[in-house]
Backbone bond lengths (Angstrom), bond angles and torsions (degrees), N, CA, C in turn:
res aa  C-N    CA-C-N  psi(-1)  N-CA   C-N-CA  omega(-1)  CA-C   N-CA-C  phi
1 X - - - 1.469 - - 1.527 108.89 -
2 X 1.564 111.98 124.44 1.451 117.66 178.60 1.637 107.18 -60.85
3 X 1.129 126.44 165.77 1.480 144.82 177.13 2.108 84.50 -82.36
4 X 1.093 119.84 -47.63 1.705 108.74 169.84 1.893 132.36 -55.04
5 X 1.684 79.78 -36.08 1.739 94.95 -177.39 1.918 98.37 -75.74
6 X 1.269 117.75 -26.07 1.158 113.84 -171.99 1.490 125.85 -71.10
7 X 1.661 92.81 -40.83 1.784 116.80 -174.88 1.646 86.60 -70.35
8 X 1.467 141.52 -31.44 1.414 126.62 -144.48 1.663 79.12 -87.60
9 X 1.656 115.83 -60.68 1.770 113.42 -162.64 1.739 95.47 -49.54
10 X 1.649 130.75 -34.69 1.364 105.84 -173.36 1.274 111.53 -69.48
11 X 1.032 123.80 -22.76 1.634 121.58 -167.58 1.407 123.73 -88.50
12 X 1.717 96.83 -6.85 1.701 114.48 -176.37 1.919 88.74 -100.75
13 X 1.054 107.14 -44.61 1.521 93.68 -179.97 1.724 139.43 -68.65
14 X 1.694 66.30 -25.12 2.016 83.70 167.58 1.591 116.55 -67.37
15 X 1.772 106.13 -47.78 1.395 105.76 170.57 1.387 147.54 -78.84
16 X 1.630 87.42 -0.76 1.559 104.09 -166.14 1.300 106.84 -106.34
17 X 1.559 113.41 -40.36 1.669 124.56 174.48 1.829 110.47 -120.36
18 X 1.014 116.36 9.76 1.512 101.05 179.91 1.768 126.34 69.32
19 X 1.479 92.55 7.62 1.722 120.84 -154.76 1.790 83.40 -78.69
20 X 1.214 125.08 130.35 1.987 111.39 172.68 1.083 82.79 -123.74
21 X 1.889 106.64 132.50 1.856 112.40 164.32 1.365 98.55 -98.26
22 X 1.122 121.28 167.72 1.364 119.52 161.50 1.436 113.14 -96.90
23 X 1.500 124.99 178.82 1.368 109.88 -162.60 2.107 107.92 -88.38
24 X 1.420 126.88 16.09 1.517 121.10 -174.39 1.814 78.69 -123.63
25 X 1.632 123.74 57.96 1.433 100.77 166.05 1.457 109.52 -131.89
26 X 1.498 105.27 22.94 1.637 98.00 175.96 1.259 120.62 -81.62
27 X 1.439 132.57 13.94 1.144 142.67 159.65 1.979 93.19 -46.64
28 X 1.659 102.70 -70.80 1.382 121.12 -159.60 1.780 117.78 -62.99
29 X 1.360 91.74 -20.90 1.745 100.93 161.50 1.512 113.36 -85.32
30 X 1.574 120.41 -48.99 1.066 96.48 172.98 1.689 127.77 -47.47
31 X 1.367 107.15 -46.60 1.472 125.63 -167.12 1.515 93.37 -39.52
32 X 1.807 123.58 -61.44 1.277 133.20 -154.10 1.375 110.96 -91.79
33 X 1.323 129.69 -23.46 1.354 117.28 176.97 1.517 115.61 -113.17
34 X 1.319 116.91 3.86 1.717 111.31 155.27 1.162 141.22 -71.38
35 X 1.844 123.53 -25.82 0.963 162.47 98.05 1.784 93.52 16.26
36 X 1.610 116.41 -86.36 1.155 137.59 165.88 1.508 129.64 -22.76
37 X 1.510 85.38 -61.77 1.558 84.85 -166.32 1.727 92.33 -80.64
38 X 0.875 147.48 -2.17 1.571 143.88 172.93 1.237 108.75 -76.10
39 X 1.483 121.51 -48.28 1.291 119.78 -179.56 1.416 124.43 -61.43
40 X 1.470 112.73 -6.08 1.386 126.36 173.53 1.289 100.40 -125.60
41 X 1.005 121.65 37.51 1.731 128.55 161.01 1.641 120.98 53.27
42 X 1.358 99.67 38.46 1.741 104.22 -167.38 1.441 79.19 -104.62
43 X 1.910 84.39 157.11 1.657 94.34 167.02 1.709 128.38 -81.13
44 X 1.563 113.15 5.74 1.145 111.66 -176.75 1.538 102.80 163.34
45 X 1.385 126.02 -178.83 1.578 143.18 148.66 1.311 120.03 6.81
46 X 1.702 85.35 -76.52 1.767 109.42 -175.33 1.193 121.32 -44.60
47 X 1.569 104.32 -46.03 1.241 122.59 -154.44 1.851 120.29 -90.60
48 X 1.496 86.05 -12.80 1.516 117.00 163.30 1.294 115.27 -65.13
49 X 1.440 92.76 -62.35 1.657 104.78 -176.40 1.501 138.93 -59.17
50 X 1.573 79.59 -30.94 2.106 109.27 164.77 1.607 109.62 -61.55
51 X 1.571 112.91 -48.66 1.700 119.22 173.17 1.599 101.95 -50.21
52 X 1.116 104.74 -72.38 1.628 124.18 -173.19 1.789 114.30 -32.38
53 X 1.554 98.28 -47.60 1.623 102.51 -168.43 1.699 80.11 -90.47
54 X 1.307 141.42 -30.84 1.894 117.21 165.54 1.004 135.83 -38.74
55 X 1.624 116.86 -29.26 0.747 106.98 154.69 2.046 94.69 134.26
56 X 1.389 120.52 6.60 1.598 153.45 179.55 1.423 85.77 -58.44
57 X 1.438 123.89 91.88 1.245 114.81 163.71 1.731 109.84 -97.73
58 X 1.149 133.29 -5.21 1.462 135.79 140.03 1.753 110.70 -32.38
59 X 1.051 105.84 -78.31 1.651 145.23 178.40 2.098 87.73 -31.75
60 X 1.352 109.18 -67.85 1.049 111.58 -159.07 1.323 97.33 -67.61
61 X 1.026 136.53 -54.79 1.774 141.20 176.77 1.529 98.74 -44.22
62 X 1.070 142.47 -78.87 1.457 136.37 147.02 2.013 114.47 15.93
63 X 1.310 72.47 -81.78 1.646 80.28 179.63 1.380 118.87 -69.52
64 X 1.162 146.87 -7.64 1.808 150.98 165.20 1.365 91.45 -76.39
65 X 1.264 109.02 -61.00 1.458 133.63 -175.08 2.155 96.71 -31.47
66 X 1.213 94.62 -96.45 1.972 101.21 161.83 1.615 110.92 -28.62
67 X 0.840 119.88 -27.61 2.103 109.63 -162.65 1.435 83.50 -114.08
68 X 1.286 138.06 -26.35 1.555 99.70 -177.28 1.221 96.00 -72.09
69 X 1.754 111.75 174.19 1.943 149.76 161.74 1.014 92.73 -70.45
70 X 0.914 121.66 131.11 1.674 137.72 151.11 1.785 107.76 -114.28
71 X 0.502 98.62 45.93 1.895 110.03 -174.83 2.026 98.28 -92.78
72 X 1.432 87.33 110.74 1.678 76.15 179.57 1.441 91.47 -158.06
73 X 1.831 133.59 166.74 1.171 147.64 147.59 0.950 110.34 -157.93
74 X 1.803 106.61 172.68 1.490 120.40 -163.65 1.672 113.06 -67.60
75 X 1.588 136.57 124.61 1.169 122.94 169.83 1.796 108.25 81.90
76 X 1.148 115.87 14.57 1.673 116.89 -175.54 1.391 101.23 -53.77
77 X 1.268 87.65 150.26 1.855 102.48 -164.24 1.230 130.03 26.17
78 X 1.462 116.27 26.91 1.716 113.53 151.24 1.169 125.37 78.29
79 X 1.346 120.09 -74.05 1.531 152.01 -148.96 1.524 78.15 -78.01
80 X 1.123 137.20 -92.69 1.691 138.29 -148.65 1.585 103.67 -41.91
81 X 1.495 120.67 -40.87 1.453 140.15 174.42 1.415 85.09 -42.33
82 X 1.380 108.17 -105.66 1.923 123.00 165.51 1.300 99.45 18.57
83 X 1.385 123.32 -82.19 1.818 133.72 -148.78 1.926 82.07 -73.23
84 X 1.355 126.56 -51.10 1.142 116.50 -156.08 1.765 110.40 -49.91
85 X 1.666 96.15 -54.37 1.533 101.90 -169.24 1.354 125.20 -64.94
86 X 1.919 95.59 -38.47 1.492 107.52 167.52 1.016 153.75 -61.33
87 X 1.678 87.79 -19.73 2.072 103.00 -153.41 1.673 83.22 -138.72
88 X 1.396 114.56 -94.68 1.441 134.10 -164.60 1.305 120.63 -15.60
89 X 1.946 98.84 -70.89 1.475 106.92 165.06 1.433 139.43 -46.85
90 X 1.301 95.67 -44.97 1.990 120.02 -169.98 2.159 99.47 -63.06
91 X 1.588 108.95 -30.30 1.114 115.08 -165.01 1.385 105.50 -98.61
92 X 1.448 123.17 -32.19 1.326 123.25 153.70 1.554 142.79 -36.83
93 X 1.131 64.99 -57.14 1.793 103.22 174.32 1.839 99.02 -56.59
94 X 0.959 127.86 -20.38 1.499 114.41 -157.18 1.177 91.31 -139.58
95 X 1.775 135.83 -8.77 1.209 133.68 161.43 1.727 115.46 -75.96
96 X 1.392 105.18 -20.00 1.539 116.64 -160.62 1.615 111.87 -120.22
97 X 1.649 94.02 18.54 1.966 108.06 -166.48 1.590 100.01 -57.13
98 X 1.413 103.04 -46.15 1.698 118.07 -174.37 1.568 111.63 -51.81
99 X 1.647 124.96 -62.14 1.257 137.03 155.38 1.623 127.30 -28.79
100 X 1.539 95.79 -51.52 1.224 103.82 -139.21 1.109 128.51 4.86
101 X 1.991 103.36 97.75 1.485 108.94 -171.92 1.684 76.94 -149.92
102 X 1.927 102.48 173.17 1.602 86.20 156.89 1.399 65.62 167.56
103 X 1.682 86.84 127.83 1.654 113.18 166.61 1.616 129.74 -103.24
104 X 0.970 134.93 131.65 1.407 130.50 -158.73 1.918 95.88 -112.99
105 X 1.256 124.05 134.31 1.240 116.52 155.36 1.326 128.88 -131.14
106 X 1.857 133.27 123.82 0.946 131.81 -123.08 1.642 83.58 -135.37
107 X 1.732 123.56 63.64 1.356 114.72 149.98 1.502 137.39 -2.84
108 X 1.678 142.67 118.85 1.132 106.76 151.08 1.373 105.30 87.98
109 X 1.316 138.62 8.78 1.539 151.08 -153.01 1.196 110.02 -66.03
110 X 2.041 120.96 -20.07 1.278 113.13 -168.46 1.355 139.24 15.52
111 X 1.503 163.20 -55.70 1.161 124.63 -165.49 1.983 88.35 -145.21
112 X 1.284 114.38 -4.82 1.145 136.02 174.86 1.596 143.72 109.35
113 X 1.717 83.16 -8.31 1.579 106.07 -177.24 1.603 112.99 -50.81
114 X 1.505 132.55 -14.91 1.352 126.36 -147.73 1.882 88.46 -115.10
115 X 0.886 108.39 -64.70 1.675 117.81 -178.39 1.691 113.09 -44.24
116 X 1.866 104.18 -44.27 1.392 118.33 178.09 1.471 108.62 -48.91
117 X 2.382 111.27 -54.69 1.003 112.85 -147.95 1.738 98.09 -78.84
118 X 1.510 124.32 -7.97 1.062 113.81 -178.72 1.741 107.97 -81.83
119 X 1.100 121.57 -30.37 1.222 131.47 170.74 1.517 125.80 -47.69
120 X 1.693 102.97 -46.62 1.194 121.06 166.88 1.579 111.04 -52.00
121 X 1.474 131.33 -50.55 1.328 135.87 -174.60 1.529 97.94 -85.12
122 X 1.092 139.08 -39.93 1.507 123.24 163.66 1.589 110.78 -43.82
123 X 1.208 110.25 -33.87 1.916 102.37 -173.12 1.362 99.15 -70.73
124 X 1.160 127.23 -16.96 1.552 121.24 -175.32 1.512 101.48 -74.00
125 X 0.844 142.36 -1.76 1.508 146.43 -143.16 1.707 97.09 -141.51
126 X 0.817 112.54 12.86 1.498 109.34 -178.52 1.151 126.43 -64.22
127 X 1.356 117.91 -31.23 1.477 127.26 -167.71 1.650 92.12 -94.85
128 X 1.039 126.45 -28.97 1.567 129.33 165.50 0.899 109.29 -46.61
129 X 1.701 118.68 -68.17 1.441 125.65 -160.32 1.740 114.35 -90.50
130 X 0.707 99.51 10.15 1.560 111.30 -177.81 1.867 100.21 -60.43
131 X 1.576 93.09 144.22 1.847 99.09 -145.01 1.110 139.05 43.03
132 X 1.631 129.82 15.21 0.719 154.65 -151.59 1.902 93.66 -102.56
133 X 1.415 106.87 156.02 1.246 103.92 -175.33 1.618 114.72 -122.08
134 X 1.178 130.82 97.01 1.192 126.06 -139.34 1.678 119.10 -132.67
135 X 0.722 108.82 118.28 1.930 115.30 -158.24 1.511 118.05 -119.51
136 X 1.226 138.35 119.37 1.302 150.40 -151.50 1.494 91.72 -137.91
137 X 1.806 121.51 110.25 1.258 129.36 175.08 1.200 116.55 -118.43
138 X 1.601 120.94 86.49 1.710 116.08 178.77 1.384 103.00 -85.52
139 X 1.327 101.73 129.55 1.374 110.27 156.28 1.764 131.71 -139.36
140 X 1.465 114.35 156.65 1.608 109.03 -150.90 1.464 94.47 -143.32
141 X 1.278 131.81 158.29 1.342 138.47 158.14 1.486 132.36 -71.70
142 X 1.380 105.50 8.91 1.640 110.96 -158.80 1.648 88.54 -131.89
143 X 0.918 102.02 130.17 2.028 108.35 -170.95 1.984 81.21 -78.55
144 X 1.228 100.96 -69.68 1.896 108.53 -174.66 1.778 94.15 -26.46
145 X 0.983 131.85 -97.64 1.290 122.67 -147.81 1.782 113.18 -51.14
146 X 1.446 109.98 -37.09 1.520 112.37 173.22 1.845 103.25 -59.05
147 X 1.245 117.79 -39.00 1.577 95.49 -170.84 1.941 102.28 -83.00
148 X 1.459 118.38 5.61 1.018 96.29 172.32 2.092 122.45 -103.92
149 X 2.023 85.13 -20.65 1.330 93.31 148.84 1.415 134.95 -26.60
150 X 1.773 95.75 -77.82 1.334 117.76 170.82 1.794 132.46 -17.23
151 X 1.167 103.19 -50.00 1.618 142.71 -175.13 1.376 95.07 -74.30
152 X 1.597 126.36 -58.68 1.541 100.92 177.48 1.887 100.80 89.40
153 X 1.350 92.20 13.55 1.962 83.90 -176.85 1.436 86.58 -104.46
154 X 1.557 94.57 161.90 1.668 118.48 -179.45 1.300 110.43 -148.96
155 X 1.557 115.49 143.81 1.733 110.61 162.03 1.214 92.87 -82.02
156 X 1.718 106.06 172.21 1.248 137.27 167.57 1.971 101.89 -57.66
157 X 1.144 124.25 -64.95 1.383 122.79 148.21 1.468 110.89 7.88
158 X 1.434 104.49 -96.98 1.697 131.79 -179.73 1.192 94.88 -49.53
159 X 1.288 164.93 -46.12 1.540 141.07 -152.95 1.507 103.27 -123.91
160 X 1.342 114.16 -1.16 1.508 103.17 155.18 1.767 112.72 -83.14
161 X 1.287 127.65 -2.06 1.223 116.48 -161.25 1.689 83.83 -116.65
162 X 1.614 98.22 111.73 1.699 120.24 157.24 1.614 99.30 83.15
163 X 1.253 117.77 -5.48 1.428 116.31 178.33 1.661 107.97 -75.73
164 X 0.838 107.07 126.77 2.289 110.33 158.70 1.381 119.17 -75.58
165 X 1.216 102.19 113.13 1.825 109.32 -171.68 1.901 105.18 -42.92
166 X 1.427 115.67 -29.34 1.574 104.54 176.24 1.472 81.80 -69.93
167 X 1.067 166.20 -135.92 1.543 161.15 4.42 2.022 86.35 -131.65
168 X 1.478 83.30 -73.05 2.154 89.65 164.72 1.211 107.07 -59.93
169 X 0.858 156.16 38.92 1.809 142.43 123.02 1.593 95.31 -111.68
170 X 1.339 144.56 -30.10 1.381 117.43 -141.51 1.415 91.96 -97.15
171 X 1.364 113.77 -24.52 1.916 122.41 -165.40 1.842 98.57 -118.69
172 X 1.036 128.16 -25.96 1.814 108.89 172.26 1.252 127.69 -129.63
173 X 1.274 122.38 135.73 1.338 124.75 164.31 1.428 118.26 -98.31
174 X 1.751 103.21 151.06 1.242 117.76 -142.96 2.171 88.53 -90.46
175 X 1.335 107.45 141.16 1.749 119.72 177.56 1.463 86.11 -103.57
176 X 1.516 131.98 105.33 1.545 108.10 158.03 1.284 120.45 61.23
177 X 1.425 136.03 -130.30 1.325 121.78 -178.29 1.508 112.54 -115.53
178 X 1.758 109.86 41.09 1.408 141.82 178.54 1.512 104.60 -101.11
179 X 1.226 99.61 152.96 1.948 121.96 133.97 1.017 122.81 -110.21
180 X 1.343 114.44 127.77 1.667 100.35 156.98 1.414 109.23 -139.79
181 X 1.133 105.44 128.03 1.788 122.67 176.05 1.458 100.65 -51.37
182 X 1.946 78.74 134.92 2.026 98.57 174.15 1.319 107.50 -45.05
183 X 1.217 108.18 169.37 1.585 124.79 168.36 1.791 117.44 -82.10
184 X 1.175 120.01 -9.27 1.418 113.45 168.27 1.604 103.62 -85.74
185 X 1.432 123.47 -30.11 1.460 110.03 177.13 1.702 102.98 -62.22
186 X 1.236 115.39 -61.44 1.309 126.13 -171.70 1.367 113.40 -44.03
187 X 1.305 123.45 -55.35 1.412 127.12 168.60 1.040 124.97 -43.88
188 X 1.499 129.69 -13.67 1.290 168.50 173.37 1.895 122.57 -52.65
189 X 1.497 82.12 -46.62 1.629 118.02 -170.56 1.342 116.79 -98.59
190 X 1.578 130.56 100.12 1.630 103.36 154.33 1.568 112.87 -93.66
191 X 1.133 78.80 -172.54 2.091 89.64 -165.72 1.175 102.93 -157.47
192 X 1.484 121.69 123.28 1.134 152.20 -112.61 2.021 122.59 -164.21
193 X 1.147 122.52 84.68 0.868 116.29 -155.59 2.134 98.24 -78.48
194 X 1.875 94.68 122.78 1.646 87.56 -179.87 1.574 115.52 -136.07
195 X 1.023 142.38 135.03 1.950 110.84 165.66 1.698 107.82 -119.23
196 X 1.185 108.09 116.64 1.119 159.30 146.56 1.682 87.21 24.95
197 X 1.290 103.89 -73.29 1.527 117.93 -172.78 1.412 126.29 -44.07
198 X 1.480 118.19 -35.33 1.087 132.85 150.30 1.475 144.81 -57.31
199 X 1.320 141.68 143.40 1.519 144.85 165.85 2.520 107.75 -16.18
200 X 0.963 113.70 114.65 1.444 107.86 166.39 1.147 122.99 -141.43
201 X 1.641 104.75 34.16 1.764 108.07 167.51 1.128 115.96 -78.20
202 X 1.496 129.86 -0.27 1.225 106.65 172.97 1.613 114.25 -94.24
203 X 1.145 104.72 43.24 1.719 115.33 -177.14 1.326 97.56 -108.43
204 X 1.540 132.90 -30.83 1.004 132.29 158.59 1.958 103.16 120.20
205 X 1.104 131.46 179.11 1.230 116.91 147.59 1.735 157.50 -84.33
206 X 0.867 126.10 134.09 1.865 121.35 -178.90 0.808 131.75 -94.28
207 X 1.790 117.42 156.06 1.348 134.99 -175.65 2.056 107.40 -73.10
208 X 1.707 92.00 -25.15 1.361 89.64 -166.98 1.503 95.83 -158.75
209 X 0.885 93.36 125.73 1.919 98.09 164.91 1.653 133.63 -99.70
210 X 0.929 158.05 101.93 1.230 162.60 175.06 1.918 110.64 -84.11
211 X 1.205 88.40 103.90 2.020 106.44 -170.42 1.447 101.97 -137.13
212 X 1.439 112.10 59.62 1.211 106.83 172.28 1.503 142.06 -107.72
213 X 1.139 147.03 128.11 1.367 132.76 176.84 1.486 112.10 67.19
214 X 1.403 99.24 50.97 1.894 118.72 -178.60 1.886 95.14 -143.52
215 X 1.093 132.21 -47.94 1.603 142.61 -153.79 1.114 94.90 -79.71
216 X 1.828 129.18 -18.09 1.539 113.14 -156.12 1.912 82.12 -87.81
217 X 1.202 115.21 6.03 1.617 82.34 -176.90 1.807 111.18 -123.82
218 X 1.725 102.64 25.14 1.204 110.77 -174.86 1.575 99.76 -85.21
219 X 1.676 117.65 168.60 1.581 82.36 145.34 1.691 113.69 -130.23
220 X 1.052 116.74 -168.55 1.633 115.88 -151.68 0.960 133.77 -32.67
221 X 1.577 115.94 -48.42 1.601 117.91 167.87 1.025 98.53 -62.54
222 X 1.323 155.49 -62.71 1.646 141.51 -146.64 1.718 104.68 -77.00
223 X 1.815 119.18 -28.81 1.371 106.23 158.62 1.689 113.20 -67.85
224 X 0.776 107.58 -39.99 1.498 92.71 159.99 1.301 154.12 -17.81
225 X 1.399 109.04 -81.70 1.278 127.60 144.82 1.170 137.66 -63.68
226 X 1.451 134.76 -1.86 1.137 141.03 136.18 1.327 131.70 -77.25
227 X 1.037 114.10 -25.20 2.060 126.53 150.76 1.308 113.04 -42.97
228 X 1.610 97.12 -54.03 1.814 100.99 -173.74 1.358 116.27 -65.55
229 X 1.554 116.57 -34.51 1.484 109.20 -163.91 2.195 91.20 -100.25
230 X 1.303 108.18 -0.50 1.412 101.39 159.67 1.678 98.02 -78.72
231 X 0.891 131.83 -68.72 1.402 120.21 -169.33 1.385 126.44 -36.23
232 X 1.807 101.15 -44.56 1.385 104.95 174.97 1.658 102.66 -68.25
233 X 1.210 165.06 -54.64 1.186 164.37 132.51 1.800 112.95 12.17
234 X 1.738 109.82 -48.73 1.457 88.30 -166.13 1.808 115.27 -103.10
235 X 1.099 113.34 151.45 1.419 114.94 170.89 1.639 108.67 -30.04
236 X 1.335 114.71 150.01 1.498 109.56 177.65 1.178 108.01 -96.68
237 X 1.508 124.12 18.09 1.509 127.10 147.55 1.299 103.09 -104.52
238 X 1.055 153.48 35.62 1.359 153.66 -157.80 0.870 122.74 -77.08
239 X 1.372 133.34 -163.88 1.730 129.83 134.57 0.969 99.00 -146.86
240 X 1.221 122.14 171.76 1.694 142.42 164.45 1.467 113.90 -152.26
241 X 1.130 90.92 126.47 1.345 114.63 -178.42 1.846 122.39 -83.43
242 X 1.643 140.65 117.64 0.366 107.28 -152.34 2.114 104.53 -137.93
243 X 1.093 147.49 151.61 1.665 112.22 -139.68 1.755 92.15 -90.84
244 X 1.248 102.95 161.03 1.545 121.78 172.95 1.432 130.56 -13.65
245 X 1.473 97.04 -51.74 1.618 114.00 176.91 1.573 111.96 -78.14
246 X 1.290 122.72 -24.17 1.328 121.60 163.70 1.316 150.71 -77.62
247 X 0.900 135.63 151.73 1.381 143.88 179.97 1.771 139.24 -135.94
248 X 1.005 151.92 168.11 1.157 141.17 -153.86 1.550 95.43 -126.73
249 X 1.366 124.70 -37.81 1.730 147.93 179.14 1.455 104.22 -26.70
250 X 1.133 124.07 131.62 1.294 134.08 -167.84 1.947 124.70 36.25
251 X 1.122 101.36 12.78 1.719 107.78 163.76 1.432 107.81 -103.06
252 X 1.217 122.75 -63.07 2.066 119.34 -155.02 1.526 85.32 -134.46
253 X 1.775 91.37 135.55 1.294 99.29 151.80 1.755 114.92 -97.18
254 X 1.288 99.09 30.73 1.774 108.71 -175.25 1.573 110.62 -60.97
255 X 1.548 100.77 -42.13 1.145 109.60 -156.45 1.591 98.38 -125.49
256 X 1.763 109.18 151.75 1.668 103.81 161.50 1.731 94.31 -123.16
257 X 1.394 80.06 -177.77 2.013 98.94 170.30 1.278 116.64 -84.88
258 X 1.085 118.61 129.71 1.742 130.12 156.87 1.536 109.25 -69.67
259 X 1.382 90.00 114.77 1.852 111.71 173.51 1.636 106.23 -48.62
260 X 1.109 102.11 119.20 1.647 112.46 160.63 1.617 104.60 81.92
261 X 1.302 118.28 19.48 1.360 125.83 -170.65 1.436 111.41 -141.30
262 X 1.473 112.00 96.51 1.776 97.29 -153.02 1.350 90.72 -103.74
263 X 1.089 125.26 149.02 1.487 139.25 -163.84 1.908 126.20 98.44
264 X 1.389 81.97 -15.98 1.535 95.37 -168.40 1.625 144.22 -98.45
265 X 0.967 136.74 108.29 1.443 111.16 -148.52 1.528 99.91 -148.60
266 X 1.818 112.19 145.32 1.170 131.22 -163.07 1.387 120.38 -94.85
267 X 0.643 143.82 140.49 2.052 124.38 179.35 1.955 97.92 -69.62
268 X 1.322 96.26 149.75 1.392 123.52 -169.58 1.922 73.63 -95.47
269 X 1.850 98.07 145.10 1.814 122.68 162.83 1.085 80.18 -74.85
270 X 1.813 93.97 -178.90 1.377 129.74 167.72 1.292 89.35 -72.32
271 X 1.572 140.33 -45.77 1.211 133.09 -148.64 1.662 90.60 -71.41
272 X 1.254 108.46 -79.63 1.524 119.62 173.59 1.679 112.17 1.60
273 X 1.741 103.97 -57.11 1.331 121.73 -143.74 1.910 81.44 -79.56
274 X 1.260 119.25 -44.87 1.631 136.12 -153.82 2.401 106.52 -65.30
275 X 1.696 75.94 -36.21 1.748 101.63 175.13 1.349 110.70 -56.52
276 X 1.711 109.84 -56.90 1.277 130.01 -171.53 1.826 111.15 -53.63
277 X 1.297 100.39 -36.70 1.344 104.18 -175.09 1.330 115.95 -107.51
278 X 1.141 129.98 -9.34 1.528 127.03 117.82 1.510 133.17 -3.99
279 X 1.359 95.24 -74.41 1.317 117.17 178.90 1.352 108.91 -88.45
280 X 1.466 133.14 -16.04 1.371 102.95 167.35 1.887 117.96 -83.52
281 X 1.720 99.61 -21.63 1.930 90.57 175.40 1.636 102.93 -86.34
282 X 1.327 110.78 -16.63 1.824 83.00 158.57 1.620 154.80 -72.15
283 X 1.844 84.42 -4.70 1.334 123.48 163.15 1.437 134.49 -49.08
C-alpha cells in the first residue's frame, strides 16, 4: 500500500463513516482490506483503491464495512445497565404515565448485544409497562452486522461475555452449538440501517439514547455535530447514554452530566446553555 493509497482510504473513511485513523495505522488497513481485496480477486490495496476511486460503490461499502469496530457484548460495562434498571427506567416510567409511550434509541447497534441487553431489562418492567407502547431502534452503518443482529444467533463465546447465566436460560435456547434469543426479546428490536454522519430526524425523538463506544473514533468536528443533532433527537428530559471512554468535556455544551450517574448525560436548556456563557465571559 502506497503512502497515497493510504491518505485517499483515510479521507474516504473520514467522510463516509466518521471513522479518523491516525497517520501509523496502516498496519490495521492492511490487516482488514487484504483479506478484502482477495475476496474480489484483486491483486492487493492498490488495486482496490483503483476500483474504489472508479467509482465501485459496492466495493466501497465493503471497505467501511471491513474498517469499522464491531467490538460489542451483552451488558458492556455494567454501570449504565445499573442507572438503566435502577434510576432511568423507574423515572421514565412515571414521567411518561400520561403517554404511556417510551422510545429507546440504540446508536451504533453493531452485532446486537447492546439494544438486546436493554431489552432484556425492559422485560423486567413488564408489568409496569403493560399497554404501554414501547419502541427499541438499533441502528448501525454496516447492513452485515444488522442482518446478523436481526437473527438473534450467538456463539457460546458471545453469550458468555457479560451475559448472567439466569438471563441465558430465561431468554435463549440453545440451536446445536448456538444461542439464539426468544422471539419476544427479538420482537423487541428494530434494526435500522443509519450512519451517524448524516441527517436522522426523521427517526423522530427519544426517551433515551444509547451512543456508545462509536464517537471515541470520530474526531472533533464530527463529535460535534453529532452531539448537536443527538440533542435535537432526545427528549429534554432525556438521557443519553454515553460509553466509558467518552466524554462530552470540551466538545458540546448540548449536553451536561447527571450527578452520581457516570456515563450519563441530560441535554443542557437554552437557559442552561445561556448560564454557561455567562460564566464563561465572566471568566
Amino acid at each position: 500500500m502506497t503512502p497515497l493509497d493510504y491518505e485517499y482510504l483515510r479521507k474516504l473513511l473520514r467522510e463516509r463513516s466518521g471513522l479518523d485513523l491516525s497517520a501509523d495505522k496502516q498496519y490495521l488497513v492492511e490487516s482488514r482490506l487484504v483479506p478484502l481485496a482477495r475476496r474480489n480477486g484483486l491483486a492487493g490495496i492498490g488495486e482496490l483503491v483503483q476500483k474504489v476511486k472508479a467509482g465501485s460503490e459496492a466495493l466501497t461499502i465493503d471497505v467501511i464495512e471491513a474498517m469499522t469496530t464491531n467490538e460489542t457484548f451483552f451488558f458492556r460495562d455494567k454501570i449504565p445497565f445499573d442507572h438503566l434498571r435502577q434510576a432511568v427506567i423507574p423515572e421514565l416510567i412515571q414521567a411518561r404515565a400520561a403517554k404511556r409511550s417510551l422510545r429507546i434509541w440504540c446508536a451504533a447497534s453493531s452485532t446486537g448485544q447492546e439494544p438486546y441487553s436493554i431489552a432484556m431489562v425492559l422485560k423486567e418492567f413488564a408489568t409496569e409497562l403493560s399497554g404501554w407502547r414501547v419502541e427499541i431502534i438499533a441502528t448501525d452503518i454496516s447492513l452485515g452486522v444488522l442482518e446478523k443482529a436481526r437473527a438473534g444467533i450467538f456463539s457460546q463465546f458471545e453469550v458468555q461475555r457479560g451475559l448472567p447465566i439466569q438471563l441465558l436460560v430465561r431468554h435463549f435456547r440453545q440451536v446445536g452449538e448456538l444461542w439464539q434469543l426468544n422471539a419476544d426479546i427479538r420482537a423487541m428490536v428494530q434494526h435500522r440501517q443509519l450512519n451517524l454522519l448524516q441527517d436522522f430526524s426523521h427517526l423522530g425523538t427519544f426517551d433515551l439514547i444509547f451512543c456508545r463506544n462509536v464517537l471515541i473514533y470520530f474526531d472533533q468536528e464530527t463529535k460535534l455535530g453529532v452531539f448537536n443533532r443527538l440533542a435535537r433527537a432526545l427528549e429534554p428530559d432525556g438521557t443519553l447514554a454515553l460509553g466509558a471512554a467518552e466524554s462530552i468535556v470540551g466538545i458540546t455544551e448540548a449536553f451536561k452530566p447527571y450527578p452520581d450517574r457516570r456515563g450519563l448525560y441530560r441535554p443542557n436548556t437554552a437557559r442552561d446553555r445561556a448560564g454557561l456563557k455567562l460564566v464563561a465571559a465572566a471568566g
